[in-house]
C-alpha positions, 0 to 999 in steps of 0.5 A: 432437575434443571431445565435444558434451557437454563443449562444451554443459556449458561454454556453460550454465556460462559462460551462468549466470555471466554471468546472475548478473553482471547481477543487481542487489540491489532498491533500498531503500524507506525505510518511513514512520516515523510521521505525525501524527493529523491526517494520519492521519484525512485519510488515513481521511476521504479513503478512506472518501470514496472507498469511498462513492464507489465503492458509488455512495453520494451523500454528502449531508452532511460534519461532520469535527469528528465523523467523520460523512458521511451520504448515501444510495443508493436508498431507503437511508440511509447513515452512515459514521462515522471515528474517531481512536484514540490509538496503542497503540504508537508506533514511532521506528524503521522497523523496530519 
């Protein structure tokens, strides 16, 4: 007669077997290189925008050639500037 031991170490090592069978390694994301500036500040533009948004800023006025959105809330005003920097440095590869 086998020993209930032996029996239930069998079933756990035949379980993690097949366990590790049905792993599969993620997928691979490919990460953005670069963008352009332009899509860069739109990007900014887009979420300082949105943060404004968010806090219950009413925008009142845009001007992109300057970066500014003014606005107000409550008896305050508001002013969000966005600028574009020039990149300290520039990646070719996706893994700098």
């Amino acid at each position: 007669m086998t020993d209930f031991r032996t029996v239930a170490t069998g079933i756990a090592a035949a379980a993690g077997l097949m366990l590790q069978g049905c792993y599969t390694e993620p997928a691979y994301t490919p990460v953005p290189v670069s963008s352009s500036i332009p899509q860069r500040f739109e990007a900014s533009w887009r979420a300082a925008r949105g943060a404004a948004s968010d806090e219950g800023v009413r925008i009142t006025s845009e001007d992109r050639a300057t970066g500014t959105l003014r606005g107000d809330k409550g008896s305050s005003s508001v002013l969000i500037t966005v600028v574009t920097r020039r990149p300290t440095h520039q990646s070719t590869s996706a893994f700098p």
